[in-house]
N, C-alpha and C positions, 0 to 999 in steps of 0.2 A: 504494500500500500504506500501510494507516496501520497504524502501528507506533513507539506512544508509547513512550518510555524508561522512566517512573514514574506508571504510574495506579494511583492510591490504590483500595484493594478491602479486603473482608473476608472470609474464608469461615466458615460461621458454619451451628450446625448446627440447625433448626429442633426445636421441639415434637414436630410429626407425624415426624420424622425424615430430612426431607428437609435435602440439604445445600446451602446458598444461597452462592452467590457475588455479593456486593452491591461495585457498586462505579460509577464515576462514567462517563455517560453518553459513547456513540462515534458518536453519528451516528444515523443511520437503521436501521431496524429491519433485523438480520442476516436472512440467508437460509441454511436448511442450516447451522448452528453444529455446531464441532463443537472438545471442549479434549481438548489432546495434553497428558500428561501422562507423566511416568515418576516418581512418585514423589520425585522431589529438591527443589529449592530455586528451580523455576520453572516455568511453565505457559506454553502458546500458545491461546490464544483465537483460531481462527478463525472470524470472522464471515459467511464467502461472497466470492466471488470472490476480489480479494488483500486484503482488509481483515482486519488481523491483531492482538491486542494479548498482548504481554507480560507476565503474574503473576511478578514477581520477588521474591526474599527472601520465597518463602513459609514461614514458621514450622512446624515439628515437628508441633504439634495439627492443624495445616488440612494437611500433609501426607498425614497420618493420613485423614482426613475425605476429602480428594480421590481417595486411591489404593482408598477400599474403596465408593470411590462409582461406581455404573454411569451415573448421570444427576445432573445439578446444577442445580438450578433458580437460573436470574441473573436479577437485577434490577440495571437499570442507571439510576441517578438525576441527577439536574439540580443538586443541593444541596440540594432541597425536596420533591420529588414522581418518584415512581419514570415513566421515560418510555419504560420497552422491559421486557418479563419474557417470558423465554422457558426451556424446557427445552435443556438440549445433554448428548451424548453424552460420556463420557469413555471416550476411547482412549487406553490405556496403551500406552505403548513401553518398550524397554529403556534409550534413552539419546537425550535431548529435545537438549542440547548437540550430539552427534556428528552427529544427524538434521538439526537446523539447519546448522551449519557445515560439515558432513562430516568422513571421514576428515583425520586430520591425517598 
């Protein structure tokens, strides 16, 4: 499972209106993506199989953006040239923390 602690991203809401998640390269092209979302202060990027990454401390604006978005187009880059760009679903839940960790 990869599951970085801090990858740098943006969410950033395009021209045509599409809402972009930019952010720094994982590997190999995902299969079946798909971001779990509930609206708070962190996102799960599933890439396929257990390849997983982390959006933490997302900000209020891209909150905003991610919770009223059905789809997000990512662009995952190298530090110079974008090297993966795929659409993914967002699937909102009630509570992203309880779903990961579980019942306390």
């Amino acid at each position: 499972m990869m599951d970085k602690e801090k990858v740098p991203y943006s969410v950033l809401l395009c021209p045509d209106g599409d809402v972009l998640l930019l952010m720094e390269a994982q590997g190999d092209r995902p299969q079946n993506a798909l971001l779990i979302y509930d609206g708070r202060d962190m996102a799960i990027l599933l890439r396929g199989g257990a390849r997983t990454v982390r959006l933490r401390d997302i900000q209020p604006e891209a909150a905003k953006l991610l919770s009223q978005a059905g789809v997000v187009f990512v662009a995952e880059h190298d530090g110079e040239t974008v090297v993966n760009d795929y659409y993914v679903k967002v699937r909102m839940v009630r509570d992203l923390k309880r779903l990961v960790e579980g019942p306390v």
